[in-house]
C-alpha positions in Angstrom: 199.2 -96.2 173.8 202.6 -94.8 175.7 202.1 -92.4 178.2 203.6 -90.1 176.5 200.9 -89.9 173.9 197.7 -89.9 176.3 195.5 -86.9 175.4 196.0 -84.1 178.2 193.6 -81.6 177.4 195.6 -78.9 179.7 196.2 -76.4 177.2 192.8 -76.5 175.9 190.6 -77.8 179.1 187.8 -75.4 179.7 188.8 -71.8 181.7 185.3 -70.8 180.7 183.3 -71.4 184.4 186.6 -70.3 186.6 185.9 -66.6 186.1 189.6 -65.4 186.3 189.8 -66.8 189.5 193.6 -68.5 188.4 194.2 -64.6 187.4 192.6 -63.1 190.7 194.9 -65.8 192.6 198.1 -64.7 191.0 197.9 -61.2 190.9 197.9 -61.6 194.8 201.4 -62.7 194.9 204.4 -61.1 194.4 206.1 -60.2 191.0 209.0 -62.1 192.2 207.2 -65.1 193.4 205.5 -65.2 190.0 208.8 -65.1 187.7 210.3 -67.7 190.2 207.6 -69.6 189.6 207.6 -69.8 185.7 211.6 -70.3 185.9 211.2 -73.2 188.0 208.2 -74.8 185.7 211.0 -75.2 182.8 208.6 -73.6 180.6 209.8 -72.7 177.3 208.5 -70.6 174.1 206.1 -72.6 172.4 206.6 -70.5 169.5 209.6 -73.3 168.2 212.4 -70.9 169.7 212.6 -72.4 173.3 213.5 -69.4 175.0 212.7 -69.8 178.8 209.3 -67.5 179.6 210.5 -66.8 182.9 214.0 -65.1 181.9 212.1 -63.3 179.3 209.9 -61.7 181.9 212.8 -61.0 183.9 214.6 -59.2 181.5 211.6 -57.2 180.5 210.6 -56.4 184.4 214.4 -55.4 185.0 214.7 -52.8 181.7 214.1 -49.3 182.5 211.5 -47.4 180.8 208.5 -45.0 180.7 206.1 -47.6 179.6 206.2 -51.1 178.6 204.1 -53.5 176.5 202.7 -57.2 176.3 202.5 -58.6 172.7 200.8 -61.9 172.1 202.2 -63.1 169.1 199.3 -64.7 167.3 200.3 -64.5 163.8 200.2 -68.5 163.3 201.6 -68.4 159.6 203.8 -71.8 159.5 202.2 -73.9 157.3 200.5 -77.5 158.6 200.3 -75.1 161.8 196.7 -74.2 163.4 196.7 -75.2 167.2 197.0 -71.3 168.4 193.4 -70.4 166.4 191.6 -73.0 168.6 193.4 -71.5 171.5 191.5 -67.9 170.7 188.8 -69.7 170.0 188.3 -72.2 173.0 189.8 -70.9 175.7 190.5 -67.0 174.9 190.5 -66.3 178.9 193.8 -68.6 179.4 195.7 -66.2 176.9 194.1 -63.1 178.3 194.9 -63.5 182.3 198.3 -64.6 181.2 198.6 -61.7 179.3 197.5 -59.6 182.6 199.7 -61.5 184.6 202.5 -60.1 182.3 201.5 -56.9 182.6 201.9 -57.0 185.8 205.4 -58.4 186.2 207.4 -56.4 184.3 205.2 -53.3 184.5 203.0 -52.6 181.6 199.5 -51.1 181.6 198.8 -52.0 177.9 198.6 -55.4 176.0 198.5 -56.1 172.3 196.9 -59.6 170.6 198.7 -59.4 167.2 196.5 -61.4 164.7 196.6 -63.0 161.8 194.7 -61.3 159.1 193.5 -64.0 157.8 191.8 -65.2 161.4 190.1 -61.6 161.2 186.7 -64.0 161.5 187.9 -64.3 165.3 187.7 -60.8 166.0 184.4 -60.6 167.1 184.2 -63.2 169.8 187.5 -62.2 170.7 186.7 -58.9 171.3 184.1 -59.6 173.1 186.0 -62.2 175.5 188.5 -58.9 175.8 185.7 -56.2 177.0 184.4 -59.5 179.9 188.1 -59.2 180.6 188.2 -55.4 180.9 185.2 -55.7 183.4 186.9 -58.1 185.4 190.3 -56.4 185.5 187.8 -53.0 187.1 186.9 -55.6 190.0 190.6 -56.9 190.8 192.0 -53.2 190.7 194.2 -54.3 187.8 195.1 -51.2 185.3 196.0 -53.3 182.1 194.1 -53.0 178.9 194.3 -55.3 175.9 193.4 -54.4 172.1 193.8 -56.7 169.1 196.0 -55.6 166.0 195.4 -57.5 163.0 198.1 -57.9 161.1 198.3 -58.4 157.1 199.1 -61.8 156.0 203.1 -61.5 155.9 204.5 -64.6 157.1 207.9 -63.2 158.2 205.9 -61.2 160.7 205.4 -64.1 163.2 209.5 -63.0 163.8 209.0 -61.0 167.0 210.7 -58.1 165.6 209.2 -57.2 161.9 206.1 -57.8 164.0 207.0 -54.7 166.4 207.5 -53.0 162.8 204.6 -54.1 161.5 202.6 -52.3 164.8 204.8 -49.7 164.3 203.2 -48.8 160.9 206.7 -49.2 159.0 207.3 -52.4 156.6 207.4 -55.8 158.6 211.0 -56.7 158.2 213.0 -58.2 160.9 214.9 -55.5 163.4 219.3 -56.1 163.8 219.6 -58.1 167.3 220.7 -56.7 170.1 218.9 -54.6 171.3 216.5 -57.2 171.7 212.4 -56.3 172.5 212.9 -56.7 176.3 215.1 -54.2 176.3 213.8 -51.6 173.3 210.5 -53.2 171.6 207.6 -51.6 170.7 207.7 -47.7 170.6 211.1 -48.3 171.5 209.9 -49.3 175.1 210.6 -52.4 177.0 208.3 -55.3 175.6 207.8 -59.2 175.9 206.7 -61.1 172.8 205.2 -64.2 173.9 204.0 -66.8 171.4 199.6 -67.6 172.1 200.6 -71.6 173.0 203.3 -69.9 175.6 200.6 -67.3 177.3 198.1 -70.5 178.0 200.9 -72.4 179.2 202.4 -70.0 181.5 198.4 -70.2 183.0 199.1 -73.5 183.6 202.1 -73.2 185.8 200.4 -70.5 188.0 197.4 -73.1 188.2 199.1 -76.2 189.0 202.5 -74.9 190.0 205.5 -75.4 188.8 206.5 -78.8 190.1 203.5 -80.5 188.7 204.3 -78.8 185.1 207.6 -80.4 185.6 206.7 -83.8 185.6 206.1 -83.7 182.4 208.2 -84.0 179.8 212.0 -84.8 179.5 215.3 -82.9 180.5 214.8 -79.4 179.3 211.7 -79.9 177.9 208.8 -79.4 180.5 205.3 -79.8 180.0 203.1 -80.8 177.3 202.3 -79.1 173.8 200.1 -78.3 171.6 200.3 -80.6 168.1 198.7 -79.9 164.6 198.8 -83.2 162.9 198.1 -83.3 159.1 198.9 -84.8 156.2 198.8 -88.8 155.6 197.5 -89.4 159.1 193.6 -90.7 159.5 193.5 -88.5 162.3 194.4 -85.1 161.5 193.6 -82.4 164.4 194.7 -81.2 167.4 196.5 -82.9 169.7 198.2 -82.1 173.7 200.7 -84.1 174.3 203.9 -84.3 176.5 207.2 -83.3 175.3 209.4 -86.6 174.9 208.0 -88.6 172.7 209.6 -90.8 170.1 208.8 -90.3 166.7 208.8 -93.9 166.2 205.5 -93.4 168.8 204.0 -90.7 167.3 203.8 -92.4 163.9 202.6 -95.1 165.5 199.6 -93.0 167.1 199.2 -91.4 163.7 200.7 -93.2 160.7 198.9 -94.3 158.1 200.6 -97.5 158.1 203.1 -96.3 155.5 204.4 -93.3 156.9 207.8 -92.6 154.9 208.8 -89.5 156.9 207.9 -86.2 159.1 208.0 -83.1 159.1 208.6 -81.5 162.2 208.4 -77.8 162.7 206.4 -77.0 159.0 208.4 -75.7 156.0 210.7 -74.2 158.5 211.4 -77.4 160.8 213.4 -80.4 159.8 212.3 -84.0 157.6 212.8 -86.9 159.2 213.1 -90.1 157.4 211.4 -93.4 158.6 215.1 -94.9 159.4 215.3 -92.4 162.0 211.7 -92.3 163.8 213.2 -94.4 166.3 216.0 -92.8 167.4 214.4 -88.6 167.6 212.6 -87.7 169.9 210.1 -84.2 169.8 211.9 -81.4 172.7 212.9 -78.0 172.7 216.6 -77.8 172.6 217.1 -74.6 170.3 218.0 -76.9 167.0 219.0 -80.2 165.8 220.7 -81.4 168.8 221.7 -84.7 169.3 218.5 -86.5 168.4 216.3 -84.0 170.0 214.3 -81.7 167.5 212.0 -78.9 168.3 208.7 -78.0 166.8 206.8 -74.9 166.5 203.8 -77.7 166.5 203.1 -78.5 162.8 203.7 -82.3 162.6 202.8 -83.2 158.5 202.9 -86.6 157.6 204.4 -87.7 154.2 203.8 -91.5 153.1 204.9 -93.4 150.0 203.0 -91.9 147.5 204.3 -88.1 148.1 207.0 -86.7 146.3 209.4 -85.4 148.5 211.2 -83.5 145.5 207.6 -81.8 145.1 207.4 -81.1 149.2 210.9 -79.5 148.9 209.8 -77.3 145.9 206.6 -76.3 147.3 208.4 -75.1 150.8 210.8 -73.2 148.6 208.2 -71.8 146.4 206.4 -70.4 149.8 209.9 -69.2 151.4 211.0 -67.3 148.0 207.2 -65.5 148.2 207.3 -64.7 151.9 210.7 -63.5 151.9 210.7 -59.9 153.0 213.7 -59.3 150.6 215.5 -57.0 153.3 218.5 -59.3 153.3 220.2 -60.9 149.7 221.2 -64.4 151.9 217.4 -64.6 151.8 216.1 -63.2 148.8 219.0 -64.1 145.9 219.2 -67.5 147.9 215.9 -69.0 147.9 215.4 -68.2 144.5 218.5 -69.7 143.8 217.8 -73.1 145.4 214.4 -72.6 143.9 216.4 -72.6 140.3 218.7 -75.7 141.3 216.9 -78.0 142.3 214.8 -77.9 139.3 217.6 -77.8 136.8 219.1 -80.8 138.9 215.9 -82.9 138.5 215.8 -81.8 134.8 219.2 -82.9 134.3 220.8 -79.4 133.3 222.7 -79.6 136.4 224.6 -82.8 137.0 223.2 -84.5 140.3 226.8 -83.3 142.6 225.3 -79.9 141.9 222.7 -80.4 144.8 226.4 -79.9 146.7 227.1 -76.8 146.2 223.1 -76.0 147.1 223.4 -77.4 150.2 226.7 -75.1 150.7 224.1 -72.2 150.1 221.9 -73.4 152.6 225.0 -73.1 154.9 226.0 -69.4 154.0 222.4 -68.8 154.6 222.1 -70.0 158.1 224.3 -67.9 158.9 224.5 -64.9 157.6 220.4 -64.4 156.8 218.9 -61.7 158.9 216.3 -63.3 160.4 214.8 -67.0 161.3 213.1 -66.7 157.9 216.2 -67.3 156.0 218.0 -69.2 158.3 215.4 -72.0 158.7 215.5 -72.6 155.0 218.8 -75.1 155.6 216.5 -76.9 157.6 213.9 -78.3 155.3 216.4 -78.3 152.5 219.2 -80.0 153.8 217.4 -82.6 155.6 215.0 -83.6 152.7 217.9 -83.6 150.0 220.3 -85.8 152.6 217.6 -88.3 153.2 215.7 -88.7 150.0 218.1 -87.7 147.0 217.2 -90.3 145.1 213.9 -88.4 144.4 215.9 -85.1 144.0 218.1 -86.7 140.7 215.3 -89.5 139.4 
């Protein structure tokens, strides 16, 4: 097995039997110390964004306002994505004291776990880990409490923003960029959104420190992550494992032995071919760079049986529902491609139609409101490019 793919078990390693003491350490030091800290790890949102964690917290800690906010973003909705519900459920502590940690940083005295309504089964042990944590916070003089808010079942509320509106009690629809939530979030106050898989990480900088985070990983891409691996793979699960791999190596690992392509990222990630696996590599460099591709942690594996035409209309069929509809890019569009690419394998539309589809994806990456719309090119473009065989026949 390549380094690379040896089982870490940081993210998910046991917190229970420390009792905050990785908190009660870090509160100690200074606010400056701490953001220095997370800047230096490298550490990235896991969330499939990349944005650095540390700069995030500096922005928020630097915005003036009468009260500020912690948001935990844990409304996993990607599909073939499930890592961040074993996270609340193992090791709820990790996401908690990072949260605290937060609070204290940029100056907030109030912390919100957004959650998925349809991991309301969570909310009792979760709650309970939360009061612990309220008992504990009494001891180390820490003013910060946390509540849950569960959310209900909209996937375009995992975008930062329509989640803010969703809290807000307004429709979840995705806010115009700038201002941005560090600067006017929730209640129109200063706010960091972290992602559940970012909050456990950034407890693993302040326990190990930064320079051991960074020896993991490649180039801008520090640490290791969280993968959910489904699909055509005998072993489907939960995986941590260091950002850097090939995916030539991760088929490898996971394959079935006739593993005809990946999908990296879920609906809203890309679709590698086989011919490729050699030459990308899994890192966090904001899009398709290069051969560098970033995940969100859904890894679902197609082999030769699957119909890649019935992947592609399934993803659309999922975008066109969860659509919030606030922007026509979005809404006309997915229908749209929805429409095409059936009347192209139907033969109404001649095969050079799938074209001018593709030319929709492009209009729609950039001028959609939100990631919601804009990721649609991804999935689209790279499973009619590599497999359009199966799009026409």
């Amino acid at each position: 097995m390549p380094d690379r793919l040896r089982k870490l078990d940081m993210i998910l390693g046991s917190y229970t039997n420390e009792k905050y003491k990785v908190l009660e350490k870090t509160l100690k030091r200074s606010n400056e110390e701490i953001i220095k800290d997370l800047i230096d790890s490298g550490l990235k949102g896991r969330g499939g964004a990349g944005f650095p964690t540390g700069l995030k917290w500096r922005l928020a800690a630097a915005a003036p306002g009468d009260e500020k906010y912690v948001i935990c973003n844990a409304d996993e909705g990607e599909p073939g994505t499930f890592k961040d519900r074993e996270i609340l459920d193992c090791v709820p502590r990790k996401v908690l004291s990072a949260m605290a940690i937060c609070g204290k940083v940029i100056g907030a005295k109030k912390g919100y776990i957004y959650l998925r309504g349809e991991y309301k089964f969570l909310v009792p042990k979760l709650q309970a880990e939360i009061d612990l944590f309220h008992q504990v916070a009494k001891q180390f003089n820490l003013d910060f409490k946390i509540e849950i808010f569960l959310g209900s079942g909209a996937y375009v509320c995992g975008e930062e923003t329509a989640l803010i509106q969703s809290m807000e009690g307004k429709r979840g629809e995705p806010r115009n960029k700038p201002p941005f939530p560090t600067q006017a979030g929730f209640k129109n106050m200063p706010t960091v959104v972290n992602n559940v898989e970012t909050l456990a990480s950034a407890l693993m900088v302040f326990k190990i420190g930064p320079e051991e985070f960074r020896k993991l990983g490649i180039q801008d891409s520090h640490g290791s992550k969280l993968f959910s691996v489904s699909g055509d793979t005998p072993k489907p699960g939960i995986y941590d494992l260091e950002f850097g791999l090939s995916l030539a190596e991760f088929v490898e690992e996971f394959g079935d032995g006739d593993t005809k392509a990946v999908q990296v990222g879920g609906a809203s990630g890309f679709c590698v071919p086989r011919k490729k696996f050699a030459e990308t590599t899994i890192g966090y460099q904001g899009g398709l760079v290069g051969d560098s591709l970033p995940t969100g942690g859904s890894m679902m594996l197609f082999n030769s049986s699957r119909s890649m035409y019935n992947v592609l209309k399934n993803y659309l069929d999922f975008f066109a529902e969860e659509s919030c509809g606030q922007c026509t890019p979005c809404r006309i569009g997915c229908q749209q491609l929805k429409i095409g690419i059936d009347a192209v394998k139907r033969g109404i539309k001649p095969p050079e139609y799938l074209d001018q589809l593709l030319k929709l994806t492009d209009t729609m990456k950039i001028t959609a409101k939100c990631g919601l719309g804009q990721s649609v090119a991804n999935s689209f473009s790279s499973i009619v490019t590599n497999f359009i065989e199966e799009m026409i026949y």
